[in-house]
C-alpha positions in Angstrom: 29.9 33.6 -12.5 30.5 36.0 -15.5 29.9 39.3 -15.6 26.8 39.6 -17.5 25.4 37.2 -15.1 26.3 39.2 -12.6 25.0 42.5 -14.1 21.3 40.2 -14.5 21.9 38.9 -10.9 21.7 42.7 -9.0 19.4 43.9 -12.0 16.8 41.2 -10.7 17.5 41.8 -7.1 17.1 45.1 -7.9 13.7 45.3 -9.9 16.0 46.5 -13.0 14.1 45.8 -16.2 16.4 45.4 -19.9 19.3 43.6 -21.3 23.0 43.0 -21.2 25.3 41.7 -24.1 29.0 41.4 -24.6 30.2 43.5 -27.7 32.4 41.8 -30.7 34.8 44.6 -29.1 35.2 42.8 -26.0 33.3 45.6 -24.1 29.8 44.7 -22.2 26.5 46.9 -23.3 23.8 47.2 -20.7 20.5 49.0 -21.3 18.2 49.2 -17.8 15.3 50.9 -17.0 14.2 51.9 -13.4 13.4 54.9 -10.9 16.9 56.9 -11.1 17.4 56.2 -7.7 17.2 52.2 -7.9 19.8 52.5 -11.3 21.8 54.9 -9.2 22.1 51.7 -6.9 22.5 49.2 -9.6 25.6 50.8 -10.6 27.2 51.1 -7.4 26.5 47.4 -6.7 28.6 46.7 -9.9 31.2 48.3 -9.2 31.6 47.1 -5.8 31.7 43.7 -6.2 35.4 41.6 -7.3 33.7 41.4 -10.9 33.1 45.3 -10.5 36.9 45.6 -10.4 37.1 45.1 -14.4 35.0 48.1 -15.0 37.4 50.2 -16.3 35.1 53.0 -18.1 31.1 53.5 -17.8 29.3 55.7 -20.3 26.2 56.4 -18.6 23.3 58.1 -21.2 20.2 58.8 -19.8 16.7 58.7 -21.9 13.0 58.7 -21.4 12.2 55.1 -20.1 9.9 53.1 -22.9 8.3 50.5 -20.7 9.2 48.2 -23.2 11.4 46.3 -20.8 9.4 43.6 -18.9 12.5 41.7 -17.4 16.4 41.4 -17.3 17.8 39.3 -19.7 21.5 38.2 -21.3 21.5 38.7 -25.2 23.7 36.9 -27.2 24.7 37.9 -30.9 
């Protein structure tokens, strides 16, 4: 299992709504929306795991959820 279907694994265990993509950079880009507590949760399950091992750097920015997000998907460019 790759890593962004990992990420949309614990995201849908989770009740994690949003999207993950790999960047032309080789980086991963993951927008979520939940209570802080249950994203709180869905990054320490990340990093936990064997595929949580490759995360070298997180950049965590917090915003004003939009509700936009009705599910957890994979996006592909």
């Amino acid at each position: 299992m790759g890593f962004r279907w990992y990420a949309t694994s614990i995201a849908k265990e989770l009740g994690v709504n949003g999207w993950v993509k790999n960047l032309r950079d080789g980086r991963v880009e993951i927008i979520a929306e939940a209570e802080p507590d249950i994203l709180e949760s869905f990054t320490e399950k990340m990093k936990k795991s064997y595929l949580g091992l490759n995360i070298h750097y997180i950049n965590i920015e917090k915003e004003k959820a939009t509700g936009e997000f009705k599910d957890f998907k994979i996006l592909f460019f």
